[in-house]
N, C-alpha and C positions, 0 to 999 in steps of 0.2 A: 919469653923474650920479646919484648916491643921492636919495630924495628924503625930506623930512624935513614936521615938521607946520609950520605956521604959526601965527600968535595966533588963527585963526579956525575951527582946528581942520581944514583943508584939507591935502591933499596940494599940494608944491610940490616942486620942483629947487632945490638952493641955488646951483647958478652961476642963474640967470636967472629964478627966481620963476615961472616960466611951462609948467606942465606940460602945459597942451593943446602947445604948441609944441615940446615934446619927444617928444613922444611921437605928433607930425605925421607923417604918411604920406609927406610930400613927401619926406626923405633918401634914404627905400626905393626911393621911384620915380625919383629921380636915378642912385642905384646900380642899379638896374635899367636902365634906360635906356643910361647907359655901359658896364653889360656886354653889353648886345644892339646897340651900335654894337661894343667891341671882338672881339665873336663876328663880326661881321660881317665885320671886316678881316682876320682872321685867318680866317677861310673862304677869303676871294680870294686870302689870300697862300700861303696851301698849294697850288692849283690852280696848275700849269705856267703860266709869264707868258704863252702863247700864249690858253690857253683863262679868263683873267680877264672879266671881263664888265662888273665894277661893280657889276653889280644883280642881287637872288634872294629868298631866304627863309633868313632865320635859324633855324633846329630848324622847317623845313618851313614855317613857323605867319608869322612877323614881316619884312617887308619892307623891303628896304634897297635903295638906289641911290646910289651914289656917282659918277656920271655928272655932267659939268657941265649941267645945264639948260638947255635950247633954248626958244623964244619957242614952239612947237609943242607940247611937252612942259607950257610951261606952264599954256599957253590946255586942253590938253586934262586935266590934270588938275586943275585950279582948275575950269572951267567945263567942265559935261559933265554937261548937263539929262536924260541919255538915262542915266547909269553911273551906280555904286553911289555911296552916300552919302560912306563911306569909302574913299579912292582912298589906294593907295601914295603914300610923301613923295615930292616930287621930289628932292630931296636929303636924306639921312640915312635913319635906322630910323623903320619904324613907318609911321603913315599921317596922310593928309590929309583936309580936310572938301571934298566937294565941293561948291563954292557953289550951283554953275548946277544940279546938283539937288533944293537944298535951296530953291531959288525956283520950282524949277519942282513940288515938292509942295506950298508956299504957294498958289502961284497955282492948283493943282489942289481945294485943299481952300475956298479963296474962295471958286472957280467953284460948289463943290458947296453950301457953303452959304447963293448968294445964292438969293432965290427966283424 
């Protein structure tokens, strides 16, 4: 989209009048996202059908699990007062929040500053 002036003397896009909206970060991170899921599959699919796993590290760094989800799995990485903030997704790339330690640094920093 070119973008051109308006009556107000602002930069605009002529499809959609909306340049913060073009120039939004959110496409990149969608395209991003979809290539660190498609790197992801295409890692499993190269490795012999023996030694697949479902779940690793994309370029060392970004975590995938394509595993179907167990009640276990779930409880321990949704809630998990003891583990990092950021826990591997249960399903797909990337990561998850972990609640139960995000309430348990709540209730840690209350304790500290009740008197």
């Amino acid at each position: 989209m070119s973008p051109s002036q308006d009556s107000a003397g602002t930069r605009s896009c002529r499809k959609c009048r909306k340049c913060r909206k073009c120039r939004s970060i959110k496409p990149l991170l969608v395209v991003g996202a979809l290539g660190l899921a498609v790197a992801a599959v295409v890692k499993e699919l190269r490795r012999p059908q023996g030694e697949r796993t479902g779940h690793g590290f994309v370029a060392g760094v970004v975590p995938y699990d394509f595993r179907v989800p167990t009640l276990d799995r779930i409880k321990e990485g949704l809630w998990d007062p003891e583990g990092p903030v950021l826990q591997p997704h249960l399903f797909g790339v990337g990561w998850s929040v972990n609640l139960g330690r995000l309430v348990a640094e709540a209730k840690s920093l209350v304790d500290r500053s009740a008197p």
